[in-house]
C-alpha positions in Angstrom: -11.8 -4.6 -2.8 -14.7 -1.9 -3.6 -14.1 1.8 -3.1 -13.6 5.1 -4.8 -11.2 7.1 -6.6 -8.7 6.7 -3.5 -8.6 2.8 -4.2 -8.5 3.1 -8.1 -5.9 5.4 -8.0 -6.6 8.6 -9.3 -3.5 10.2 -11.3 -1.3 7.2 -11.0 -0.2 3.7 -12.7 -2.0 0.9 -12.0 1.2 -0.6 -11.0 1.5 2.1 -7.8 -1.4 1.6 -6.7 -2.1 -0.3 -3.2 -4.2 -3.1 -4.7 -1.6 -3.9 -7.0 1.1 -3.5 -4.8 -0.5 -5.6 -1.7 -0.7 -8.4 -4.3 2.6 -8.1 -5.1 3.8 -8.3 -1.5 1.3 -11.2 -0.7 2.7 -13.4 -3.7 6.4 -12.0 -2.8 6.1 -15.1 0.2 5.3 -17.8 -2.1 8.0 -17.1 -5.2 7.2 -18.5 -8.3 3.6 -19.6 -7.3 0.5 -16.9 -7.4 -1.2 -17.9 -4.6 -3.2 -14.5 -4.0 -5.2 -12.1 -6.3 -6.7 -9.2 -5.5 -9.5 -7.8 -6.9 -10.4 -4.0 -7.3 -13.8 -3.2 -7.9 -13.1 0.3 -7.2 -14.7 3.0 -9.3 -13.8 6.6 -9.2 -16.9 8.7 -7.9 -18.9 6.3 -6.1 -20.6 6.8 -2.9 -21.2 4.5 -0.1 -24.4 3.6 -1.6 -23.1 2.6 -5.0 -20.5 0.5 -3.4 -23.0 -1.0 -1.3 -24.5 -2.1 -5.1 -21.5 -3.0 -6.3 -21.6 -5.4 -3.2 -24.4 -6.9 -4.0 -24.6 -8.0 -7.4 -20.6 -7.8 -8.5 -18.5 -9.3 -5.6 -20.2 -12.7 -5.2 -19.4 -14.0 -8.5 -15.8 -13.8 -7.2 -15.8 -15.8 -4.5 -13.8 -14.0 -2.2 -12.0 -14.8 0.4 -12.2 -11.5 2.2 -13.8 -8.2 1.5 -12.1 -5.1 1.9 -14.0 -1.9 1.5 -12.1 1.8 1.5 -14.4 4.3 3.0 -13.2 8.6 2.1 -14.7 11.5 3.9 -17.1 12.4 0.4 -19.0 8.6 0.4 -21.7 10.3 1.4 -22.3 12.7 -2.1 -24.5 12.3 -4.6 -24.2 12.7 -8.5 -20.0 13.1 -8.2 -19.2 10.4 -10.2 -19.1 12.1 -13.7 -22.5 11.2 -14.9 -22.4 7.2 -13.3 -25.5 8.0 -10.4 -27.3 9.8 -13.4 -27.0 6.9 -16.1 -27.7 4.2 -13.8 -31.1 6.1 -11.5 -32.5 7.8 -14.6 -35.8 8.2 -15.1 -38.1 9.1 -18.8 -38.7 12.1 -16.9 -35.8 14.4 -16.5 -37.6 17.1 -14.3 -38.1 13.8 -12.0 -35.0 13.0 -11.7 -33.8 16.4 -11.0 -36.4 16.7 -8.3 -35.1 13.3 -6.9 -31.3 14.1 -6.6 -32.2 17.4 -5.2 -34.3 15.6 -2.2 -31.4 13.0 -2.2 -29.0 15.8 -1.7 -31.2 17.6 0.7 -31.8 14.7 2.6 -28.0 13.8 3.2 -27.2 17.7 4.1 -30.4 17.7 6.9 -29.1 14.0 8.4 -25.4 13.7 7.9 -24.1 10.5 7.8 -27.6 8.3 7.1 -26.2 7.1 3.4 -23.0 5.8 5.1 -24.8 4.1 8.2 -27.7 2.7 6.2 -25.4 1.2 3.7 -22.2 0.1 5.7 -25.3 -1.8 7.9 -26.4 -3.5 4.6 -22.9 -4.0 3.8 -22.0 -6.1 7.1 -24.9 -8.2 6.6 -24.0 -9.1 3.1 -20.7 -9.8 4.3 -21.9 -12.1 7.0 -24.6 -14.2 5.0 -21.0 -14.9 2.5 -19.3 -15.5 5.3 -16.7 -13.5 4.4 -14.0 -11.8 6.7 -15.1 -7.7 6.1 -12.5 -5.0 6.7 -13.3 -1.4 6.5 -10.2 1.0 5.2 -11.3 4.0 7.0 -9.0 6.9 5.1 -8.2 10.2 6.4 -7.1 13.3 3.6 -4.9 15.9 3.9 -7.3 18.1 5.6 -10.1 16.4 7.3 -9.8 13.3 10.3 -11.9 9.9 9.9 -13.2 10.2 13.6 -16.7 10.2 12.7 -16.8 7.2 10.6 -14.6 5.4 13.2 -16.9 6.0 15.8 -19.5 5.0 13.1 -17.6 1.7 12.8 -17.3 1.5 16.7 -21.2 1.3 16.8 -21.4 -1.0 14.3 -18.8 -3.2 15.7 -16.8 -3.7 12.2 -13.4 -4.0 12.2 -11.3 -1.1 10.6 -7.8 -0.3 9.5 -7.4 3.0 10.7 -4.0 4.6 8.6 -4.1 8.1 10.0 -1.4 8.0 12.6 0.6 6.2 10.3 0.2 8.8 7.6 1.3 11.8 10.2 4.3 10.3 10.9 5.4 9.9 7.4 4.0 13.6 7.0 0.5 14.0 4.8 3.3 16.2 2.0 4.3 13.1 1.1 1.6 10.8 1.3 -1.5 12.4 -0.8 -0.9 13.8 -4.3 -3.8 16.2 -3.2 -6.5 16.4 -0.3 -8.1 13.4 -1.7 -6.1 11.4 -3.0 -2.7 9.5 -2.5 0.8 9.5 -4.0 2.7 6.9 -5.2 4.6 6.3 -1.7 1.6 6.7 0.0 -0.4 4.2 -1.7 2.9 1.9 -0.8 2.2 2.7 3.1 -1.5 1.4 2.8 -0.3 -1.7 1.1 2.1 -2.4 4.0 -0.4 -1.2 6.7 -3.0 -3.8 5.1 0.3 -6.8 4.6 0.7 -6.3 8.6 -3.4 -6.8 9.2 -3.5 -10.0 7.2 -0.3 -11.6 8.0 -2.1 -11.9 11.4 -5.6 -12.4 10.6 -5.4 -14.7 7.2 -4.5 -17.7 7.9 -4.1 -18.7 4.4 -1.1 -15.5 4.4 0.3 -17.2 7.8 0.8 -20.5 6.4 2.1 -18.5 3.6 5.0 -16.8 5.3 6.0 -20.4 6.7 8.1 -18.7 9.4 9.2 -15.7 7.6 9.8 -12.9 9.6 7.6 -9.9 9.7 9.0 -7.3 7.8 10.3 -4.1 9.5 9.0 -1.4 7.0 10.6 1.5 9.4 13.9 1.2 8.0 12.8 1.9 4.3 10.4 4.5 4.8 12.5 6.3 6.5 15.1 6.6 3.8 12.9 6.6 1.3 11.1 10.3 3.1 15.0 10.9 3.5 15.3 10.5 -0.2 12.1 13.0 -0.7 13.5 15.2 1.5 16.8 15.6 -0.1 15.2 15.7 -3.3 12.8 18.5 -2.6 15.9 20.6 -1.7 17.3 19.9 -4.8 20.2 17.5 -3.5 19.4 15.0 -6.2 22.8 12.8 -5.4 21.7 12.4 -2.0 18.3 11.5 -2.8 19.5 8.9 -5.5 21.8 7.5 -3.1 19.0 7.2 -0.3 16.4 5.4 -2.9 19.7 2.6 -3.8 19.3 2.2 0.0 15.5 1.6 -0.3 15.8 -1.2 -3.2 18.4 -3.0 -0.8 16.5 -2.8 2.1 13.1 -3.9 0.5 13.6 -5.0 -3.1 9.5 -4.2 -3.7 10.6 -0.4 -3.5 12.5 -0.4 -6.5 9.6 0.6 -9.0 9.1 3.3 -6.5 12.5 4.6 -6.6 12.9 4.4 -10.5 10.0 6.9 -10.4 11.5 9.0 -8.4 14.9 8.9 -10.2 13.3 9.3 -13.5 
């Protein structure tokens, strides 16, 4: 997996986050035997273009079995990654390289989109030479939709998990920490989102499950906003009683809970 702060998990335990978590879940239908690992190449800051590098010289010495690459409405700025574009693009001339990143800039402000388009291109053929199955998580914030990179990824014909409905029904409060970035629950919902994609486009996950039934995550996110809810009023019996109620519905929600209780 290759991304940005959204996928490294700004502000919260590597545990929490939906990396970490999908793992979890993947190696929860085989117990006692690690079957799945997955790798986050994530790096907080990076734009489409960096990702595109990290693509390119970091992701095929690992083989992988699939690529999945988490897009955010700011892939498209340069320099935002605390010093990273600077170290890695300087030049012995710093009046150069000032005069570069302000063309850069310029350039992305006067055609919107053309880092994204030329990279995710690039990207997709990378992925293809592999032969590696490519996914794009196209994430929403708080404020802002993902339509223009999903009809981006229309045009390019790439396949996409698109969360946003998802994330309005559980109610953006509770799934970003801030515009950016996600909380611990909602870092949970992405993981399940992407468990549902692969249980039905792995084969290697179907043959895991071995006739398992899909899970029904309704039931547990429900009490689990329940939970929120109650806490947020203040009603911290009822909100401890409605996490319990998570952890026995779906066992991989206890961490989540203890958080929350703690």
């Amino acid at each position: 997996m290759v991304g940005d702060s959204v996928a490294f998990g700004w502000n919260d335990a590597q545990e929490f986050i939906f990396a970490t978590v999908l793992e979890d879940m993947l190696n929860a239908l085989t117990p006692g035997e690690r079957r799945f690992e997955v790798c986050n190449l994530s790096v907080g800051g990076y734009n489409a273009q960096q990702e595109l590098e990290v693509i390119r010289t970091k992701v095929p010495q690992l083989h992988p079995d699939f690529l999945l690459l988490q897009y955010c409405t700011n892939d498209d700025q340069i320099g935002a990654d605390a010093g990273l574009y600077h170290h890695f693009n300087k030049s012995p001339l710093r009046t150069w390289d000032f005069v570069k990143l302000r063309f850069e800039t310029l350039h992305e402000m006067l055609y919107p989109g053309s880092m994204i388009d030329t990279s995710y291109r690039e990207i997709a053929g990378i992925a293809q030479e592999n032969h590696w199955p490519f996914l794009v998580l196209a994430m929403p914030t708080d404020t802002a939709s993902n339509s223009w990179m999903l009809a981006l990824l229309e045009r390019l014909h790439l396949d996409y998990l698109n969360p946003e409905d998802t994330f309005r029904t559980c109610g953006n409060k509770w799934i970003f920490s801030d515009p950016l970035h996600l909380s611990s629950f909602g870092h949970r919902v992405v993981a399940e989102e992407l468990f549902r994609y692969f249980e039905n486009k792995l084969p290697c996950v179907e043959m895991a499950r071995q006739g398992q039934v899909a899970p029904d995550f309704g039931p547990v996110r429900k009490a689990f906003l329940t939970g929120l809810n109650a806490q947020d009023r203040g009603d911290f019996e009822e909100a401890a009683q409605r996490y319990r109620e998570c952890v026995s519905l779906n066992a991989g929600y206890a961490r989540l809970a203890a958080k929350q209780l703690t």
